[in-house]
C-alpha positions in Angstrom: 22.9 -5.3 20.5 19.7 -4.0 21.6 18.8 -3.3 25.0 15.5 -5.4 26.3 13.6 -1.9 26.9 14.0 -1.2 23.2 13.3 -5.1 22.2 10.1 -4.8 24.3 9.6 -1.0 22.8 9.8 -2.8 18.9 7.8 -5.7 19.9 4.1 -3.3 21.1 5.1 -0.9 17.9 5.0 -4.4 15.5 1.9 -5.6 17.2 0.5 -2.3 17.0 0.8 -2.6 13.0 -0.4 -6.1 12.9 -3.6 -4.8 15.0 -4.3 -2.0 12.2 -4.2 -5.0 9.3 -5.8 -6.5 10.5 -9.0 -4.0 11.8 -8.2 -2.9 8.3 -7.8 -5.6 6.2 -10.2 -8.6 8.4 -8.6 -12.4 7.9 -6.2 -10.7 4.9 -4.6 -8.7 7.4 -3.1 -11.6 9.4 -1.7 -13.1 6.6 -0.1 -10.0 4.5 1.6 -8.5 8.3 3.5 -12.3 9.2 4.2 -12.3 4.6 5.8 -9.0 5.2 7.2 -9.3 8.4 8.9 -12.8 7.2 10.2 -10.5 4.3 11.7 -7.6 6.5 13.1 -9.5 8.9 15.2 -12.3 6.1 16.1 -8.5 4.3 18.1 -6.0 5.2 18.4 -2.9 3.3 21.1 -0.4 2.8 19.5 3.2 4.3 20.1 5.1 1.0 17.6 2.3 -0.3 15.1 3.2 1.7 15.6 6.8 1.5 15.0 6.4 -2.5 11.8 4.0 -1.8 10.3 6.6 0.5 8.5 9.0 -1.5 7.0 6.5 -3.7 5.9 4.3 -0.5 2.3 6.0 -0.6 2.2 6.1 -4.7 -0.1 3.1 -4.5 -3.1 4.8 -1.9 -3.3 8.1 -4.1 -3.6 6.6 -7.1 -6.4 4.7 -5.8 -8.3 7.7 -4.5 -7.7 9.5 -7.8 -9.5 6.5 -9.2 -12.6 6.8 -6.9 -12.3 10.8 -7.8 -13.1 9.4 -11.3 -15.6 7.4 -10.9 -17.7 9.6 -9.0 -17.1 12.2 -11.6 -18.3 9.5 -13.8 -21.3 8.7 -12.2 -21.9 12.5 -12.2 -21.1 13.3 -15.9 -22.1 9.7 -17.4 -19.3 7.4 -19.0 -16.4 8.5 -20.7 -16.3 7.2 -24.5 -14.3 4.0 -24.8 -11.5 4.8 -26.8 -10.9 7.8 -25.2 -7.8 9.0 -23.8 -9.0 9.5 -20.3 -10.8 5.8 -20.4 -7.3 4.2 -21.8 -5.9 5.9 -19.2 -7.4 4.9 -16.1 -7.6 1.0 -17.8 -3.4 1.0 -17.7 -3.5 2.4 -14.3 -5.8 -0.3 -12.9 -4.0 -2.6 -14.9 -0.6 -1.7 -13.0 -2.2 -1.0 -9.9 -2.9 -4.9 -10.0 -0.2 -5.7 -11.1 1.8 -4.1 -8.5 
């Protein structure tokens, strides 16, 4: 069991998190934390789990900046043609970036 010093220590580091979603996020902040919290705290995971989920945890954030480094390119170079590779290509990643 946990000692109340590292109850109380747990407690200002989860407010601290809900304070960034919601600064970063406005009312959809509030609501994604206590969807997420709910989830972590009715889960428990193995460590070797999270240890494999890890590296991709961040996957999501640079695929969405290499999709902003498009679109200024595009707005620099003009549009891409639309059946070209690089235009298929960024449709399935926005499709899966949605759907994830």
């Amino acid at each position: 069991m946990q000692k109340p010093y590292h109850m109380k220590q747990a407690q200002v580091l989860v407010q601290q998190v809900k304070n960034q979603m919601i600064q970063r996020l406005d009312s959809d902040g509030e609501e994604l934390f206590l969807q997420a919290y709910t989830f972590f705290k009715q889960s428990t995971f193995d460590t070797k789990i999270v240890k494999l989920i890890q590296p991709y945890s961040g996957l999501p954030g640079h695929t969405r900046l290499l999709l902003q480094y498009l679109k200024c390119w595009t707005d620099q170079y003009g549009e891409r043609p639309v059946n070209s590779q690089a235009q298929t290509t960024i449709s399935r990643v926005l499709k899966t970036i949605w759907e994830y």
